[in-house]
N, C-alpha and C positions, 0 to 999 in steps of 0.2 A: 019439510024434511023431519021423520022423528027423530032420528037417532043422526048425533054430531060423533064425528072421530075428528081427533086433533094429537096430532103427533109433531113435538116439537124438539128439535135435538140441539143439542148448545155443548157447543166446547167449552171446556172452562181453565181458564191456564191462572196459575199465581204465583208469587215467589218464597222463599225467606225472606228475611228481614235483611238488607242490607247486601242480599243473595249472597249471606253465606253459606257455604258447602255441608249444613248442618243436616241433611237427610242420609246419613250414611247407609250402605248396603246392607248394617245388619239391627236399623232400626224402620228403613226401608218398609218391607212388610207390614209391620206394624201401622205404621204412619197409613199407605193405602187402606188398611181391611179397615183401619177405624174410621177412614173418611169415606168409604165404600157402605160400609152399614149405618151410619149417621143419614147420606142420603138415601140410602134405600127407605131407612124406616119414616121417612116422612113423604113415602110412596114416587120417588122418583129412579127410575131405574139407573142403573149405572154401565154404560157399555163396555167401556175400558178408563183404564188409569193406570198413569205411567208419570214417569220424569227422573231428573238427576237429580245430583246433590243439593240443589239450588232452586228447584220448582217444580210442581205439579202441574199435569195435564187430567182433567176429568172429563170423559163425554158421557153426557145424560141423552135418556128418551124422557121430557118432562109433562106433564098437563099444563093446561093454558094458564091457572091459575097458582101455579106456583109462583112463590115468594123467595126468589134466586137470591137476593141479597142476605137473607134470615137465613136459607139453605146455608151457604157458604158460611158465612158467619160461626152455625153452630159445627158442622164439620170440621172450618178451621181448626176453632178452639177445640171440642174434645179432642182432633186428632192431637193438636199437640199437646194436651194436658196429658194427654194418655204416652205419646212418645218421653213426653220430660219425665217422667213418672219412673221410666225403666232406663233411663240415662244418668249415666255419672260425667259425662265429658259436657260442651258446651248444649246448649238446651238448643231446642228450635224455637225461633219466632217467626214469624208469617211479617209479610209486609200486610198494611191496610185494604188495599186494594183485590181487585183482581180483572183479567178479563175475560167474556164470555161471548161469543159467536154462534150466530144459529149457522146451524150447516144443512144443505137437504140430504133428502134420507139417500140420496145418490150417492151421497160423499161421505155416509157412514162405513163404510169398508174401508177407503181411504184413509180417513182421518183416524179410524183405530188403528192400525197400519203403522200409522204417525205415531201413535199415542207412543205403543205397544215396544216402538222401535225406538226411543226418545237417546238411549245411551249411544247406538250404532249412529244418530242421525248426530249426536253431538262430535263425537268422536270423530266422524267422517266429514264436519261441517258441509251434511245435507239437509241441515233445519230449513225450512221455509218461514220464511219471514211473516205471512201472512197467519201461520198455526204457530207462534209464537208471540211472547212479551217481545219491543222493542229489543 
């Protein structure tokens, strides 16, 4: 075989610190574009990202060789150095953690769906258990 294709897709879900409600709607924005562009620029795409006040959901398209732990990591933090930055009310922290799921590329329509819809699915308690933190 010469040429390898490897497409790998990973949900990525993590919380606040304490999951407090510190992502508010109108630092929101902010928080995704910066953890949106932190993974892109270390070449992983980003399909959707969503969540409430309390946790993110990311799904990536990634290479084999990515370094998901180092990825999250630096997203983490600049997103939230960047969100405390233009906050005067309580700051965000990130919990330690996080989890990450490979999904097949079948259930990439789905799980963005998920992603996308994170407020209605909270609201409605139609979260799935399985595309969630405990």
């Amino acid at each position: 075989m010469d040429d390898s294709h490897i497409e790998l897709f990973v949900h990525i879900v993590w919380t606040t610190a304490d999951r407090l409600p510190t992502i508010t709607d109108d630092i929101k924005p902010l928080v995704y574009s910066t953890v949106a562009h932190e993974i892109t620029k270390r070449g992983v795409c980003v399909l959707a990202i969503g969540g409430i006040e309390d946790h993110v959901h990311v799904l990536v398209r990634a290479y084999s060789s990515v370094d998901l732990p180092d990825l999250l990591m630096r997203a983490k933090g600049v997103a939230g150095r960047v969100a405390n930055a233009s906050l005067n009310g309580p700051k965000i922290r990130w919990q330690r953690g996080y989890g990450a799921f490979s999904i097949s590329r079948w259930d990439v329509p789905h799980v963005t769906r998920y992603i996308t819809n994170q407020r209605k699915h909270h609201a409605e308690k139609t979260t799935k258990r399985i595309l969630e933190l405990g």
